[in-house]
C-alpha positions as CSV (number, residue, x, y, z in Angstrom):
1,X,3.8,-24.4,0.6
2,X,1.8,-22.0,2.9
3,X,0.9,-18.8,1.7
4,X,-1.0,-15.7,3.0
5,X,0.4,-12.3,4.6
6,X,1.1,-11.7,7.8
7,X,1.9,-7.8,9.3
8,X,3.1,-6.7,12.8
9,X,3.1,-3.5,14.3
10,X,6.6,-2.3,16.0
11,X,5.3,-3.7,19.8
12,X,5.0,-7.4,17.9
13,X,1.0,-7.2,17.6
14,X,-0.4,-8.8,14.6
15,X,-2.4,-6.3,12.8
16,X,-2.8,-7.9,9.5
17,X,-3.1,-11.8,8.8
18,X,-4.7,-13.1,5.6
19,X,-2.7,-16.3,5.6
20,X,-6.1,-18.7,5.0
21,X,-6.2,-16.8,1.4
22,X,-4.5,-17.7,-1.6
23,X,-2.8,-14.2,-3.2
24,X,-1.1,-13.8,-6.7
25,X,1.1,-10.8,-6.5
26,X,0.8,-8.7,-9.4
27,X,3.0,-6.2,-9.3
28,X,5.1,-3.1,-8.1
29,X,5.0,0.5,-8.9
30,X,5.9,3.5,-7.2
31,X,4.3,7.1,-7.0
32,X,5.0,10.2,-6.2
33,X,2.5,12.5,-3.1
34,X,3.5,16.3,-3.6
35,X,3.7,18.8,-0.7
36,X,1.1,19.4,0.8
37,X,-1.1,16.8,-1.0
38,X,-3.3,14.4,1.1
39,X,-3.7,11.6,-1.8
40,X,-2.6,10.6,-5.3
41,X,-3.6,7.9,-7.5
42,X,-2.5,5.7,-10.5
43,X,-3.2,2.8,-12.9
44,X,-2.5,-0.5,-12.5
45,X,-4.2,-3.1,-14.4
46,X,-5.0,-6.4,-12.9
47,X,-6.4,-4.5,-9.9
48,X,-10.2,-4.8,-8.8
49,X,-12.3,-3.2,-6.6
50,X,-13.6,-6.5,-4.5
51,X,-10.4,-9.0,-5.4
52,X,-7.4,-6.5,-5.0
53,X,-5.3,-5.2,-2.0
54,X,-2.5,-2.9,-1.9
55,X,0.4,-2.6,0.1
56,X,2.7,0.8,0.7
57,X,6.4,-0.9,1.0
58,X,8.7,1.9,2.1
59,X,8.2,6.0,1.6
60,X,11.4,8.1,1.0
61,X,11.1,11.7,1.7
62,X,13.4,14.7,3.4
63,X,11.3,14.0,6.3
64,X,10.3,11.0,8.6
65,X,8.0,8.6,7.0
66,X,7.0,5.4,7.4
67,X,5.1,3.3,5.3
68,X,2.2,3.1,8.1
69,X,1.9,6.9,7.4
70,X,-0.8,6.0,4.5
71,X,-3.1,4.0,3.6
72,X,-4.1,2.2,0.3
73,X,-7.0,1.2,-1.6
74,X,-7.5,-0.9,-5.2
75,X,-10.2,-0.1,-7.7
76,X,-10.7,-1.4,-11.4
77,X,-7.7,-0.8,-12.9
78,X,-6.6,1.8,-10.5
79,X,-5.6,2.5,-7.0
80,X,-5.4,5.1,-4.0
81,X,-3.0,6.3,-1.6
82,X,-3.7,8.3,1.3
83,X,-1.6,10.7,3.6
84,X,-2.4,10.0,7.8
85,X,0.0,11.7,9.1
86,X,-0.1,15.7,9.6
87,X,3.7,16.1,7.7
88,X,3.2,18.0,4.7
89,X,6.7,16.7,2.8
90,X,6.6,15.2,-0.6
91,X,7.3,11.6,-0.3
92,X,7.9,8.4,-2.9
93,X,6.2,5.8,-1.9
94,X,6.7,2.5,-3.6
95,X,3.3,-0.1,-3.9
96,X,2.8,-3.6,-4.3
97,X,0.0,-5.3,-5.8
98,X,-1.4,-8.5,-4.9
99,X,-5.3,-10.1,-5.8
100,X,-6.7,-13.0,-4.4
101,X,-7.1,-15.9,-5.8
């Protein structure tokens, strides 16, 4: 069965395609970005620096967000999330965790 990831952005260009790599999916988790705060992070074991990639799945907030708002990053045992955009709301944002293989 073929595996990988695959990600469009809303005009239908691939922007993401890791489909020639094997992933395990690890996990999901959510956190929560406070007003006016441009990053947050959290544990997650499993997760590595160099093996690790995760992925913002949907942000709920009073205001307009998407999950292409922010931007993620694994560490050891840990992660990041990063605000892009200039709205200052707080926001939940729920994560999924995937390493390679």
């Amino acid at each position: 069965m073929p595996g990988g990831l695959q990600c469009w952005d809303v005009n239908g260009k691939l922007v993401v395609d890791i489909g020639d790599y094997n992933s395990r999916y690890l996990g999901r988790t959510t956190v929560f970005l406070a007003e006016n705060a441009n990053s947050v992070s959290g544990v997650f074991q499993g997760l590595t620096f160099s093996g690790s990639f995760v992925i913002v799945v949907s942000a709920a907030s009073t205001s307009y967000f998407t999950p292409g708002n922010f931007a993620a990053r694994a560490f050891d045992g840990s992660f990041g999330v990063f605000r892009l955009s200039s709205y200052t709301a707080a926001v939940t944002l729920t994560l999924d965790m995937y390493s390679f293989l």
